[in-house]
C-alpha positions as CSV (number, residue, x, y, z in Angstrom):
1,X,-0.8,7.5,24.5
2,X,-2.8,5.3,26.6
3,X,-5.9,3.9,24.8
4,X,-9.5,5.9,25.8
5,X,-11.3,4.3,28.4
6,X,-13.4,4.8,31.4
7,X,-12.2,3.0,34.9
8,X,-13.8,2.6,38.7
9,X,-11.1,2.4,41.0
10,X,-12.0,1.3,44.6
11,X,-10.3,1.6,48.2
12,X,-11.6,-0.2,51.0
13,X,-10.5,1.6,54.2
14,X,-11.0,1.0,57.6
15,X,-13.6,4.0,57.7
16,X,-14.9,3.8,54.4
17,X,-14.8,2.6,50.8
18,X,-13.5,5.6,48.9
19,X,-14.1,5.2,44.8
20,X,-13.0,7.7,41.8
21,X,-14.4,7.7,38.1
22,X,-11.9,8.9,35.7
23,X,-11.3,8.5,31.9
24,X,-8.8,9.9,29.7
25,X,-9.5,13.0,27.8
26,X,-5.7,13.0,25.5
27,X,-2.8,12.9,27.6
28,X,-4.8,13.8,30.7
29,X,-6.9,12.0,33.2
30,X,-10.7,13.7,34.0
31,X,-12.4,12.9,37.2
32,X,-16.2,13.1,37.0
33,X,-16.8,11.6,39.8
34,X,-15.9,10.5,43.2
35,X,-17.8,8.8,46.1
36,X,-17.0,8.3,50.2
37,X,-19.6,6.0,51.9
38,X,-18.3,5.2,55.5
39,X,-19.1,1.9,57.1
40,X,-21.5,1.5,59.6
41,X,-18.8,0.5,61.9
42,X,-14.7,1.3,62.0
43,X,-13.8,-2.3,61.2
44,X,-11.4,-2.5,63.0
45,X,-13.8,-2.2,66.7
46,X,-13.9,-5.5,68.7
47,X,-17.3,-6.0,67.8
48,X,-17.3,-5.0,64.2
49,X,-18.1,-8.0,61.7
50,X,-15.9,-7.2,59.3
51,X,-17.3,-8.7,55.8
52,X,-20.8,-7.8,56.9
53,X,-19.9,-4.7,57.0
54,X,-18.1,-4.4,53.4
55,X,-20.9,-6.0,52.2
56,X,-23.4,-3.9,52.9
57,X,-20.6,-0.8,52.1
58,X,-20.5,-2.1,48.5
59,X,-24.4,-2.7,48.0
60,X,-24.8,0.8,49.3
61,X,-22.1,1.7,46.5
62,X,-23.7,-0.2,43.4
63,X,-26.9,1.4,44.7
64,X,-25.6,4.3,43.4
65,X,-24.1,4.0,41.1
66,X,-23.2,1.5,37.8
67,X,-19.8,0.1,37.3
68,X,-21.1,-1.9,33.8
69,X,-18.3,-2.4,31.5
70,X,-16.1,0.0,33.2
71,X,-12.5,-1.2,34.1
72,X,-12.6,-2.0,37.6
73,X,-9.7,-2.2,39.9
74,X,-8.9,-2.5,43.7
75,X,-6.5,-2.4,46.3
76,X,-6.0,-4.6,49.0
77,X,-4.5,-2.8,52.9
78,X,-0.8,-2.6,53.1
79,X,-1.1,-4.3,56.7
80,X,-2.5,-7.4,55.0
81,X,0.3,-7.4,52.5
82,X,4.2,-7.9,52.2
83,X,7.1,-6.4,50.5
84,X,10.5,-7.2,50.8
85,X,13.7,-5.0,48.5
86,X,17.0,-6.6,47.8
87,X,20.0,-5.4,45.5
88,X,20.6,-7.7,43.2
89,X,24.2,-8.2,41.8
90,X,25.3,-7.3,38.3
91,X,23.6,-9.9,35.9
92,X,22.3,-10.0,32.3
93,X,18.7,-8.8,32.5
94,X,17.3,-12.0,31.6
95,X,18.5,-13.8,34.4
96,X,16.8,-11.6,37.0
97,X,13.3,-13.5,36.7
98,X,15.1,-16.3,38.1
99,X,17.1,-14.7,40.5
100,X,14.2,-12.8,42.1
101,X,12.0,-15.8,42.0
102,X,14.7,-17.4,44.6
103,X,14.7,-14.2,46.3
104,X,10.8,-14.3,46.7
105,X,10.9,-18.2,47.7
106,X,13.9,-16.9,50.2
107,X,12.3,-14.3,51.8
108,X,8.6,-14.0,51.6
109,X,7.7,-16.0,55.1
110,X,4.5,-18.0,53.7
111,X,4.8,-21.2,51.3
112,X,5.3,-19.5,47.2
113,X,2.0,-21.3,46.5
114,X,0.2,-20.0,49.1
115,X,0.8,-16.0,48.2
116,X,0.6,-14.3,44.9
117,X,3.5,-12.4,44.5
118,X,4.7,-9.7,41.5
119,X,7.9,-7.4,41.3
120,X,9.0,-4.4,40.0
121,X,13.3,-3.6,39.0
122,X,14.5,0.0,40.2
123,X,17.1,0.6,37.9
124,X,19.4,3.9,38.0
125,X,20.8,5.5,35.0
126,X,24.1,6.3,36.8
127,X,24.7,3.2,38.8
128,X,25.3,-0.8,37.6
129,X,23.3,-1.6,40.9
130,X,19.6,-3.0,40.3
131,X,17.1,-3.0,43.2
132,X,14.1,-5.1,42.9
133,X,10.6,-5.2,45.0
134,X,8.5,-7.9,45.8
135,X,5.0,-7.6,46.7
136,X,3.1,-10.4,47.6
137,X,-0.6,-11.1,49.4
138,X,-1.7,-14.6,50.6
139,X,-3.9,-16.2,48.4
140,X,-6.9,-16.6,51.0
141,X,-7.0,-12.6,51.2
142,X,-7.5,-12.4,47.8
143,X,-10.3,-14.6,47.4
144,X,-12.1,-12.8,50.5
145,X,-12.0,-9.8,48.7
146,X,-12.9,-10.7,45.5
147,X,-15.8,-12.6,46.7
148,X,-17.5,-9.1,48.5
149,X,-17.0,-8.3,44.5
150,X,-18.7,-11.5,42.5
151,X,-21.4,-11.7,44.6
152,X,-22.4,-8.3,43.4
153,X,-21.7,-9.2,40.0
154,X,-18.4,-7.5,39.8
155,X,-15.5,-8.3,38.4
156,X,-12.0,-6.6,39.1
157,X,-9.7,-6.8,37.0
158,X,-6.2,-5.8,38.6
159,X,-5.3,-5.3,42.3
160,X,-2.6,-3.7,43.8
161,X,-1.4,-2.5,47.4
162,X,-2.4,0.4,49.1
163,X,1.5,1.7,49.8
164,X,2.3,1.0,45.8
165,X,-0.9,2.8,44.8
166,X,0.7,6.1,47.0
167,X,3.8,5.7,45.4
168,X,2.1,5.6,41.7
169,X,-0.1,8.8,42.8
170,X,2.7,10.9,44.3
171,X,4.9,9.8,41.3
172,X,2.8,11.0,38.8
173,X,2.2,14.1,40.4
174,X,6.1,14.9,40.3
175,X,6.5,14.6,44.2
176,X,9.5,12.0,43.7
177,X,12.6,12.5,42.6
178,X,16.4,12.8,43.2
179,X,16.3,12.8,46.6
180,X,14.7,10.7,49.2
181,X,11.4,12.0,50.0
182,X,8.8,10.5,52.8
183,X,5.3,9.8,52.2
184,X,2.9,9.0,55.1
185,X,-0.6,7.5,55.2
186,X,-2.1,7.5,58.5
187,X,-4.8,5.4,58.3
188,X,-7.6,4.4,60.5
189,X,-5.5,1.8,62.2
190,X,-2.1,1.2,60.2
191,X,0.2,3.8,58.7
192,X,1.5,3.1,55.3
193,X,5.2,4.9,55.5
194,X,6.8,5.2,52.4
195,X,10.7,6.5,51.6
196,X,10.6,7.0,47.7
197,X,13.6,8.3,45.3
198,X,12.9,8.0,41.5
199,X,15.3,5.0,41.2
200,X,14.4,3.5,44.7
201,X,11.4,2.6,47.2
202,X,11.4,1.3,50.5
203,X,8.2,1.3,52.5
204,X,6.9,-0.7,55.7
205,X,3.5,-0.7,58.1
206,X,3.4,1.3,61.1
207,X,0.8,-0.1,63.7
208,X,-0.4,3.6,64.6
209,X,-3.1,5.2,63.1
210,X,-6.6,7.2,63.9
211,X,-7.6,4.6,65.9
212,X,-5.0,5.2,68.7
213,X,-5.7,9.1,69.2
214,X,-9.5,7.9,69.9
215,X,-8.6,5.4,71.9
216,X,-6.3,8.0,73.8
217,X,-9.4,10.4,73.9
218,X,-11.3,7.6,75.2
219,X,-9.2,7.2,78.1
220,X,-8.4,10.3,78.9
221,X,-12.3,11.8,79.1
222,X,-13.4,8.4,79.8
223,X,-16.1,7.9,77.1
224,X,-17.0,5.6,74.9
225,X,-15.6,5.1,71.3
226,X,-18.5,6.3,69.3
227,X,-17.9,9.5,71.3
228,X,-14.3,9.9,71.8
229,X,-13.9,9.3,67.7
230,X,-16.7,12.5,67.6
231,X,-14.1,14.6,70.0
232,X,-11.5,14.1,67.9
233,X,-13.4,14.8,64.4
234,X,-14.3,18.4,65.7
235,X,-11.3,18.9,67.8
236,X,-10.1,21.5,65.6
237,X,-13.6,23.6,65.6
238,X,-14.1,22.1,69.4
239,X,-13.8,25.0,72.5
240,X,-11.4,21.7,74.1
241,X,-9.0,22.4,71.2
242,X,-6.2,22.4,74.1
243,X,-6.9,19.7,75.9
244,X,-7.4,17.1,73.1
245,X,-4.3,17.9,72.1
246,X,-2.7,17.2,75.1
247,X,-4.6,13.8,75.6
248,X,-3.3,12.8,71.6
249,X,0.0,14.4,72.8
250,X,1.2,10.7,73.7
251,X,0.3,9.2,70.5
252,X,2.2,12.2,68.4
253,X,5.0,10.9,70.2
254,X,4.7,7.6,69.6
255,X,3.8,8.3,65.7
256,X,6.6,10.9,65.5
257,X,9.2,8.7,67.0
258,X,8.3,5.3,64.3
259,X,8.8,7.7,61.9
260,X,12.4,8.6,63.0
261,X,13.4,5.1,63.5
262,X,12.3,4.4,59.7
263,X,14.4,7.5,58.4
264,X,17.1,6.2,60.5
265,X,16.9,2.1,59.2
266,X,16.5,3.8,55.9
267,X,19.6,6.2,55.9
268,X,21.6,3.1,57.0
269,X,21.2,1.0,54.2
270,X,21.6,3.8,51.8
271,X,24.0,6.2,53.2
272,X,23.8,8.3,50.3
273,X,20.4,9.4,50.8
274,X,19.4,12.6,52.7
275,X,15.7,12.9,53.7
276,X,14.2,16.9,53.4
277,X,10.8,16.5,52.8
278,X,7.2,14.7,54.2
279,X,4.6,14.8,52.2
280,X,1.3,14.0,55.1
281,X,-2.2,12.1,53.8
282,X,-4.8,10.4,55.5
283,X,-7.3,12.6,58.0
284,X,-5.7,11.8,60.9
285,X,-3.4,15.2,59.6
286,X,-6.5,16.9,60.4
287,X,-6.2,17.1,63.6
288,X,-4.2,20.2,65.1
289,X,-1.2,20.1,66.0
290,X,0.2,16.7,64.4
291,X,1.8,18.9,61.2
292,X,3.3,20.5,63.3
293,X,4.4,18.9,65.9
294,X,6.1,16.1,62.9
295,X,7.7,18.9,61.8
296,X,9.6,19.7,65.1
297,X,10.5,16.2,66.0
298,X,11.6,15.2,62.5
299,X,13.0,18.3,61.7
300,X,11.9,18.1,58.2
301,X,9.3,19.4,56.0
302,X,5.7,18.6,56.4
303,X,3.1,19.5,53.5
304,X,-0.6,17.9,53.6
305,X,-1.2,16.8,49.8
306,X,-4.6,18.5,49.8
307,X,-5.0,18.4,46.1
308,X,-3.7,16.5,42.7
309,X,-2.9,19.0,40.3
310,X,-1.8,16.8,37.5
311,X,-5.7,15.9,37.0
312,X,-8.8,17.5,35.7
313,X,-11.7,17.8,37.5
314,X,-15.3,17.2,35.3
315,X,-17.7,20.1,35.7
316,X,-20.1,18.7,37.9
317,X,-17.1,18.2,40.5
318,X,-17.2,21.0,42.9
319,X,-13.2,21.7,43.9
320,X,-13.6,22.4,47.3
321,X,-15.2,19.3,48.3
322,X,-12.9,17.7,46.5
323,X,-9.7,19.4,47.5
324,X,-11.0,18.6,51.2
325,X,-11.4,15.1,50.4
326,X,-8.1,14.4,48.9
327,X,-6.1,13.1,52.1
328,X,-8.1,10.2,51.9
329,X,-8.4,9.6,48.2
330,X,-4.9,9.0,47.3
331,X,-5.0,5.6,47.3
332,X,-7.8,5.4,44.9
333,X,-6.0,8.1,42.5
334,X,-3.1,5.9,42.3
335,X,-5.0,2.9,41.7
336,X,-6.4,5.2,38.6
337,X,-3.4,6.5,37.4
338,X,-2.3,2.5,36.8
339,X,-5.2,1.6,35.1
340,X,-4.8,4.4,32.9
341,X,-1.5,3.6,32.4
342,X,0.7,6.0,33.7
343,X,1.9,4.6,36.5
344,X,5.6,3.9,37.5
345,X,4.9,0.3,39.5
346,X,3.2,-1.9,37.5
347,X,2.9,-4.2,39.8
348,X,-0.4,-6.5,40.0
349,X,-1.5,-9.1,42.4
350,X,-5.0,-10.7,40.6
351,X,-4.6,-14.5,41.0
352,X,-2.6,-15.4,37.4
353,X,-5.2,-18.2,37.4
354,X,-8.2,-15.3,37.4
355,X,-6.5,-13.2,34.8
356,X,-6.5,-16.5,32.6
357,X,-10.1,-16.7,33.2
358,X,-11.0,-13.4,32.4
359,X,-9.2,-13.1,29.5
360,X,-11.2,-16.7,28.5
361,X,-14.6,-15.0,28.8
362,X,-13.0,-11.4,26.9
363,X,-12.9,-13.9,23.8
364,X,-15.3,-15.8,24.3
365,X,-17.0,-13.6,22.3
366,X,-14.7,-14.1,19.9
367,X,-14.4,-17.9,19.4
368,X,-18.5,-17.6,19.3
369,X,-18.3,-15.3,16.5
370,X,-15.2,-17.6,14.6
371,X,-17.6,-20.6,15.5
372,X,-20.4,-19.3,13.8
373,X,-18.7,-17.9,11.2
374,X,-17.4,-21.7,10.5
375,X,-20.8,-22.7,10.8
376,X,-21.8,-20.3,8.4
377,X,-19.2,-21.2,6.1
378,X,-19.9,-25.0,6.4
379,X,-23.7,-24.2,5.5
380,X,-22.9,-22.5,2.6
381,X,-20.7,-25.2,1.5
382,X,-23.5,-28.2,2.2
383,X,-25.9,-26.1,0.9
384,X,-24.0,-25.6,-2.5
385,X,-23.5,-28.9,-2.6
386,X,-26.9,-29.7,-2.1
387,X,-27.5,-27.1,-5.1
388,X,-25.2,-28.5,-7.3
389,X,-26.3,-32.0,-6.9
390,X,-29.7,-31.1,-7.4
391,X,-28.5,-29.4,-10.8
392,X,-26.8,-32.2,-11.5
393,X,-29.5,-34.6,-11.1
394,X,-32.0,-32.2,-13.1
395,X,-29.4,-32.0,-15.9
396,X,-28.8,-35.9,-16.0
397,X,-31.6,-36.4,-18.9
398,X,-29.4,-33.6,-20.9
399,X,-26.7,-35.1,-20.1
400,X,-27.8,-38.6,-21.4
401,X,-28.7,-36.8,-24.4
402,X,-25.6,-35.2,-25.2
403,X,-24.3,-38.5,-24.8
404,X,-26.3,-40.0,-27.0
405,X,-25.4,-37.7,-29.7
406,X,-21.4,-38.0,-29.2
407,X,-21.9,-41.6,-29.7
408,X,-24.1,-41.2,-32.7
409,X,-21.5,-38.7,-34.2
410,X,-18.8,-41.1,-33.2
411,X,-20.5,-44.0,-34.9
412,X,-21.4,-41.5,-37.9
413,X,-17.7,-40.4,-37.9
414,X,-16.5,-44.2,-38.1
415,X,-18.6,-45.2,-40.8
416,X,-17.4,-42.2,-42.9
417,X,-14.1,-43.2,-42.2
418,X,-14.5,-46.7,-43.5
419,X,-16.5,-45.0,-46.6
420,X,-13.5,-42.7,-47.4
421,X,-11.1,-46.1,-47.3
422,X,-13.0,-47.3,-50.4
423,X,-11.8,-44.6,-52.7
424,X,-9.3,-46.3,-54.3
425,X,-12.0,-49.3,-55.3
426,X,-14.5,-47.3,-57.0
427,X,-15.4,-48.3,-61.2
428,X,-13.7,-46.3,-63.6
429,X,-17.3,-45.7,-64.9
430,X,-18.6,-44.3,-61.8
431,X,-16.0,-41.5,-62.1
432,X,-16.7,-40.7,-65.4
433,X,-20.7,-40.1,-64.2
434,X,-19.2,-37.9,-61.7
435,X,-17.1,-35.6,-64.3
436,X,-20.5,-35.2,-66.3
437,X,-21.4,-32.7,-63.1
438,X,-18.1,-30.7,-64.4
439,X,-19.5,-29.9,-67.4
440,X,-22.7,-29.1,-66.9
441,X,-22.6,-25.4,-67.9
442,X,-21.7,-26.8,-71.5
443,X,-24.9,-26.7,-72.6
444,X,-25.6,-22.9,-71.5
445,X,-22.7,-22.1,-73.8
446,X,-23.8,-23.5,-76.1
447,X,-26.6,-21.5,-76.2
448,X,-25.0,-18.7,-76.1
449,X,-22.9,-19.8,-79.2
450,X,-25.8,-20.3,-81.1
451,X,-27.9,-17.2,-80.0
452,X,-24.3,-15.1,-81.6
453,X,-24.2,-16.9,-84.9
454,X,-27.8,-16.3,-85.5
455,X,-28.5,-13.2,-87.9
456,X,-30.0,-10.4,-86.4
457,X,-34.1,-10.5,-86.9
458,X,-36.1,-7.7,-88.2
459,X,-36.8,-4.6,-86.2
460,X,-41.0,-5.7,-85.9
461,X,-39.8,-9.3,-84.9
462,X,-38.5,-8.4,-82.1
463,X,-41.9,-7.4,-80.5
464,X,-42.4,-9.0,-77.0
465,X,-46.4,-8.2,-76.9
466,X,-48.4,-10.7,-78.4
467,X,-50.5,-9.0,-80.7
468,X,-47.5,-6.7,-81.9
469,X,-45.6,-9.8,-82.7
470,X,-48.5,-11.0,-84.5
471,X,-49.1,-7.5,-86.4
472,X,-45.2,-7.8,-87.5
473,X,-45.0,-11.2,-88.5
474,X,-48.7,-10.3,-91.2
475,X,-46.3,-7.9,-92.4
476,X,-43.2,-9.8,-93.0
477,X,-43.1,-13.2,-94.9
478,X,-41.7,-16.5,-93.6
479,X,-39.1,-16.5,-96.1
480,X,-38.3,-13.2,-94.8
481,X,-37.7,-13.6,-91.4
482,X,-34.2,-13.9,-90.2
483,X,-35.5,-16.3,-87.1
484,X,-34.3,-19.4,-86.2
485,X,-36.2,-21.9,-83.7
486,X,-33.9,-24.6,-81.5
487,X,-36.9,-26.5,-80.4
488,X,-34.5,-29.3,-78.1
489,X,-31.1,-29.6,-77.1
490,X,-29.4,-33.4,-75.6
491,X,-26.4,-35.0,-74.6
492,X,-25.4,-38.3,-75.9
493,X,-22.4,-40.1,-74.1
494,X,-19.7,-41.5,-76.8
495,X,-16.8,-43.5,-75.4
496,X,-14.9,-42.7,-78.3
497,X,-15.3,-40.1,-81.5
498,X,-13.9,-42.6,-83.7
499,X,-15.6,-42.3,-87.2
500,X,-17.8,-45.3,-86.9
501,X,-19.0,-44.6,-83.5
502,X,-20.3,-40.9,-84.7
503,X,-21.6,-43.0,-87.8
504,X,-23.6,-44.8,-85.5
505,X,-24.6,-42.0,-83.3
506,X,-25.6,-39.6,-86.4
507,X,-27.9,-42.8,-87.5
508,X,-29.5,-43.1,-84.7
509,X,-30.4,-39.0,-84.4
510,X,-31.7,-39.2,-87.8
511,X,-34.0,-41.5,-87.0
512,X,-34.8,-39.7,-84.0
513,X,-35.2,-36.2,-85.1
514,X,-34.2,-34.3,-81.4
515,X,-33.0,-31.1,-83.0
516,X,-34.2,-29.0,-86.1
517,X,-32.9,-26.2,-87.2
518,X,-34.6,-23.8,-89.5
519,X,-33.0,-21.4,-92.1
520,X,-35.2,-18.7,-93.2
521,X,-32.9,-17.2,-95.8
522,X,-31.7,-20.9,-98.0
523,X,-35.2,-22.8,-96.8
524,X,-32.5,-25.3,-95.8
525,X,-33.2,-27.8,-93.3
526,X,-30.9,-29.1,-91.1
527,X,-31.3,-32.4,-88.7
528,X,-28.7,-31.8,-85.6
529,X,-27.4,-35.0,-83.9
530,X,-29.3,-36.2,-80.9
531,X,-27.6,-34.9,-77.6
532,X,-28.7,-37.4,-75.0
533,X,-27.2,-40.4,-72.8
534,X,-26.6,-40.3,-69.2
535,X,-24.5,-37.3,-69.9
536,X,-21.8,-35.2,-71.8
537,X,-18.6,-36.9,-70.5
538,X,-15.3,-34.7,-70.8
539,X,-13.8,-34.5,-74.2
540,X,-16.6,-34.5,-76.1
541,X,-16.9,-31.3,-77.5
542,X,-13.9,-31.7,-80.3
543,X,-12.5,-34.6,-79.0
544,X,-10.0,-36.4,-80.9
545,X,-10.6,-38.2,-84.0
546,X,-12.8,-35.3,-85.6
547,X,-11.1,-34.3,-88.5
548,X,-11.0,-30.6,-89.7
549,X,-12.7,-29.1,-92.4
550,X,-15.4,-31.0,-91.6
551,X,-19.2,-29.9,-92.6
552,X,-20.4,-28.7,-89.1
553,X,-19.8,-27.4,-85.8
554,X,-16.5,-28.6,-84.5
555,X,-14.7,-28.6,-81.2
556,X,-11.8,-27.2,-80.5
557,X,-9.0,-26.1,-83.3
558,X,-11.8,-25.7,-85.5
559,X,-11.2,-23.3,-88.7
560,X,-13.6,-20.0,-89.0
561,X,-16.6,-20.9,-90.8
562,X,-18.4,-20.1,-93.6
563,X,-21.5,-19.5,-94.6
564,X,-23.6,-21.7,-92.5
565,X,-24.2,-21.5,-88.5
566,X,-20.3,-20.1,-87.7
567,X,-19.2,-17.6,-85.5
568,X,-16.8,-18.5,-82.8
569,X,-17.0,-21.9,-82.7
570,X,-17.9,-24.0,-79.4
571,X,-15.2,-24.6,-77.6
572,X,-12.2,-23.4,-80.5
573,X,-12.1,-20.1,-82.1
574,X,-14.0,-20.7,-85.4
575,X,-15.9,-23.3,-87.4
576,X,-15.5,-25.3,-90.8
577,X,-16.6,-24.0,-93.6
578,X,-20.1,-25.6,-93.8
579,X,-22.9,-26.3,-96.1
580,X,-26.4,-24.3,-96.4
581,X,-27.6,-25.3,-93.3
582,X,-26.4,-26.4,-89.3
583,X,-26.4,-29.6,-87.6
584,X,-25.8,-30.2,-83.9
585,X,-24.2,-33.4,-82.4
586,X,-22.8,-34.7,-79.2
587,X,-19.3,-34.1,-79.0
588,X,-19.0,-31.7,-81.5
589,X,-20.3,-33.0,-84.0
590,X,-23.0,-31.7,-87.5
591,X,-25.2,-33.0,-90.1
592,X,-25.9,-31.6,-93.2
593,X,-28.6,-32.3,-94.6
C-alpha cells in the first residue's frame, strides 16, 4: 500500500490553473479540496503576456492557500510536448534501455541534450510483441515552468504530460481495457486525443479546441472575443441556443472529422483493434450539440466523464460543484493518482539533474545530523582525554609513590635474598642459641613436676585470705606443715654431662645457693644445682652420661623413686631412689645434701 501522504497536484490550462488536494486514507485517495482560479486573460489571445499572466495565477493560488511540505507535482501542455510509440523486436529485457535510447536519439526531432525524455514498456500477457513510449519536453520549457514555481518558493517535485496524466486518471478509474477505447480533451486551444487499450497507448495533439468555436462566434455575430467567449459559455441557457449552434456547426465538423482521421491512422497500424467507445472531457463538451453531433459522425459512443468514482470526496467538498467541475479537472486527478502511486505510466520528466538536487537538500538534513553526531562523538573523545590526562597528572605523585615503594620492596627483597644465601655459613654455636627457644616450655614442666610430687598440705593451709592463712599456720607447727617453698628456678648450659663437667657445675651452685628446697617432714635441706647460662640447650634433661640410680632427679630412663621428691620423673617415667631430701640441677641433675 502506498505510504500516507498529503500531495498538491497542479494544471496550468489555457483558461485557468486547476489544483486538487488529496491524501490517502488506506487503499483509497480523499479529496479535501480543489481550486479553479481562471487567468485574467485566455493565454493563448494575441495580446495576452503569457508568464505574467501565470504569475499572477499562482500568487493568487498561494494566496490561498499553503502548499508547505506537501508533495507537489505538475503537468506541462501536451502541445508543448512530444511522444513517439514504436514496437520493439523480441529482445531480453535488459537490452531495451539501449534499444529505446537509439529509438529516442532516432526519432525525437530536437538534439537528446536539449529535451528530457522518459519511457514507459506496454507489455501484453498474450503477445511476445513489446511497445514502448517516449515522452520527451525541451529542456527550456521546463525551466520556464519551474521558474513561475521557485520564485514562489515552490518546489515540484515530478512533472508529467497532460495526455499521460488522462491516461493515468481514466485507467485508474477502470475506463481502459481490452478494447480500444478513445479519450478526448478539448482544451482551450489544443485537444489532447488519446486511443488507449490496457496493453497499448497511442495519443497525438489536435490544433482545435474552445478557442476556435469563439472565434467562430466571433465572426459570425461580429463581436469581439471577450464577448463572443460569453455567447458561447451561456449558449446552452441562451434564447440563441439555435443559432450558436449553427455558427460552431463548422468547427464540429472540423473537430469531428480529426477525430475520424486518428481512429482511422490508429486502426491501420493495429488492425486488430476495434474502437466502440468516447469517453468526452474538457468544457468545450458543454456546449449543446457537440455530444451529440460526435456521436453521429463517429458513430461511436460518447459519455462526458462528469465524475471519478474511484475517489472519496472530504466532507467539506460539496458533490455537485464538484461533479460539475470534473471535465476540467482530469488532468490534475491523474497527476494525483501518480503521486499517490497508483498510476499505470510512471513516466516523469523533472530535469534528472533537479531530482539529484532535491534529493541533496532531502539529506541534507541528514549528513547535518551524522556531522554533528561525529562532532559530538569527537568531543566526547577529546574531552575524555582531557579527563583522563588530567587524572593522570593528579595521580602522578601516587604514582611516584607506589614507585618508590616497589623499589624499596625490590631492594628489601634482594637483600633477603642475599641474607638467606648465608645459611649454610652460620657457627654451629649460634644454632645451638636458637634450639634454646625449642625448649622453652621446659621449665613450666618442670613446675608442674614438682607441684605433683609435693605432698598434699593441710586442709587450713590452703587458705588464700591473708589473715585465714595466718589463723591456720598459729594453729599448725612448722614441722607440721607439709609445704614446700621453690624460691628460684635457672638454666645452666653444659656442653657435655660428663662427670666432671657436672662436678664442676654442682660446685659452683653450691657456692651459689639459687635453689633451696625445704622439707617439713625430715627438716632436711636440700641445695638444688644452679640452673642458669645463656640457656637450656637440647639434651639436657637426662642427657647421656648420667648414670642411673643416681641420688636425685634424673632425665629420661630414670627408675621410680623413693622416698624423696619422686613422682613421675622429668622427662622419664620415674626417679632414683633418693636420699631425705631434693636437689635440682641443669640437665637433670640433684644434690643431696
Amino acid at each position: 500500500m502506498p505510504a500516507s501522504k498529503a500531495i498538491w497536484a497542479i494544471d496550468i490550462g489555457q483558461c485557468a490553473l486547476k489544483a486538487l488536494h488529496a491524501k490517502t486514507v488506506g487503499d483509497d485517495i480523499e479529496i479535501d479540496s480543489y481550486v479553479i482560479i481562471p487567468h485574467e486573460q485566455i493565454l493563448s489571445q494575441p495580446d495576452a503576456d503569457e508568464p505574467a499572466l501565470i504569475r499572477k495565477t499562482l500568487q493568487k493560488f498561494v494566496a490561498q492557500h499553503t502548499v508547505g511540505k506537501d508533495t507537489l507535482v505538475i503537468s506541462v501542455p501536451g502541445h508543448r510536448s512530444f511522444a513517439r510509440f514504436s514496437k520493439l523486436p523480441p529482445v531480453e529485457p535488459k537490452k531495451i534501455p539501449d534499444i529505446v535510447h537509439y529509438e529516442a536519439t532516432q526519432q525525437i526531432p530536437f538534439g537528446i541534450d536539449e529535451v528530457v525524455w522518459d519511457y514507459h514498456v506496454f507489455k501484453n500477457e498474450s503477445s511476445p510483441d513489446v511497445e514502448v513510449g517516449i515522452f520527451a519536453i525541451k529542456r527550456s520549457i521546463i525551466s520556464q515552468y519551474l521558474g513561475y514555481f521557485q520564485e514562489l518558493d515552490l518546489h515540484p517535485t515530478s512533472i508529467q504530460t497532460a495526455p499521460v496524466a488522462l491516461y493515468n486518471a481514466c485507467a485508474y478509474e477502470g475506463l481502459i481495457g481490452k478494447e480500444a477505447t478513445i479519450i478526448a480533451d478539448v482544451g482551450a486551444q489544443n485537444t489532447n486525443f488519446l486511443i488507449a487499450e490496457d496493453h497499448r497507448l497511442w495519443l497525438r495533439n489536435i490544433p482545435l479546441g474552445g478557442n476556435n468555436f469563439t472565434e467562430s462566434l466571433q465572426k459570425t455575430f461580429k463581436l469581439d472575443f471577450a464577448k463572443a467567449e460569453d455567447l458561447k459559455c451561456t449558449a446552452a441557457t441562451s434564447k440563441y441556443a439555435r443559432a450558436v449552434f449553427q455558427a460552431m456547426r463548422p468547427v464540429f465538423s472540423d473537430l469531428s472529422s480529426e477525430f475520424q482521421r486518428s481512429n482511422g491512422f490508429y486502426t491501420s497500424i493495429n488492425r486488430e483493434a476495434e474502437i466502440n467507445q468516447l469517453y468526452a472531457l474538457g468544457n468545450a463538451f458543454k456546449l449543446p450539440g457537440l455530444l451529440k453531433f460526435l456521436q453521429q459522425n463517429l458513430n461511436l459512443s460518447v459519455k462526458k466523464l462528469e465524475t471519478f468514482s474511484k475517489v472519496k470526496l472530504a466532507g467539506n467538498i460539496n458533490e455537485a460543484e464538484f461533479s460539475d467541475n470534473a471535465l476540467t479537472l482530469a488532468v490534475a486527478y491523474g497527476l494525483t493518482v501518480q503521486a499517490m502511486g497508483f498510476a499505470s505510466v510512471n513516466t516523469d520528466l523533472m530535469p534528472p539533474e533537479i531530482i539529484k538536487e532535491a534529493m541533496w537538500k532531502t539529506k541534507q538534513y541528514w549528513f547535518v545530523g551524522a556531522a554533528a553526531c561525529l562532532l559530538l562523538a569527537a568531543g566526547a573523545i577529546w574531552m575524555r582525554g582531557l579527563g583522563d590526562a588530567s587524572a593522570v597528572q593528579t595521580d602522578k605523585d601516587q604514582i611516584q609513590q607506589v614507585m618508590s615503594s616497589v623499589s624499596k620492596y625490590s631492594r628489601f627483597k634482594s637483600e633477603y635474598q642475599q641474607n638467606s644465601n648465608l645459611d649454610g655459613m652460620k657457627d654451629p654455636l649460634v644454632e645451638e642459641f636458637q634450639k634454646i627457644s625449642s625448649n622453652r616450655l621446659i621449665l613450666p614442666e618442670i613446675l608442674q613436676v614438682i607441684n605433683g610430687a609435693l605432698p598434699v598440705p593441710q586442709k587450713e593451709l590452703t587458705a588464700t585470705a591473708p589473715a585465714d592463712y595466718k589463723k591456720a599456720a598459729q594453729t599448725i607447727e612448722r614441722s607440721q606443715r607439709n609445704q614446700v617453698f621453690v624460691s628460684k628456678l635457672g638454666l645452666d648450659y653444659v656442653p657435655d654431662l660428663t662427670e666432671d663437667a657436672i662436678k664442676s657445675i654442682e660446685n659452683a651452685n653450691r657456692s651459689v645457693g639459687n635453689l633451696t628446697i625445704s622439707r617439713t617432714q625430715t627438716q632436711g635441706d636440700m641445695m638444688g644445682g644452679m640452673m642458669g647460662g645463656p640457656g637450656m640447650m637440647p639434651g639436657m634433661m637426662g642427657g647421656p652420661g648420667m648414670m642411673p640410680g643416681g641420688p636425685g632427679m634424673g632425665g629420661p630412663g630414670m627408675m621410680p623413686g623413693g622416698p624423696g621428691m619422686g613422682g613421675p620423673g622429668m622427662g622419664g617415667p620415674g626417679m632414683m631412689p633418693g636420699g631425705p631430701g631434693m636437689g635440682m640441677g641443669g640437665g637433670g641433675m640433684m644434690r643431696q645434701r
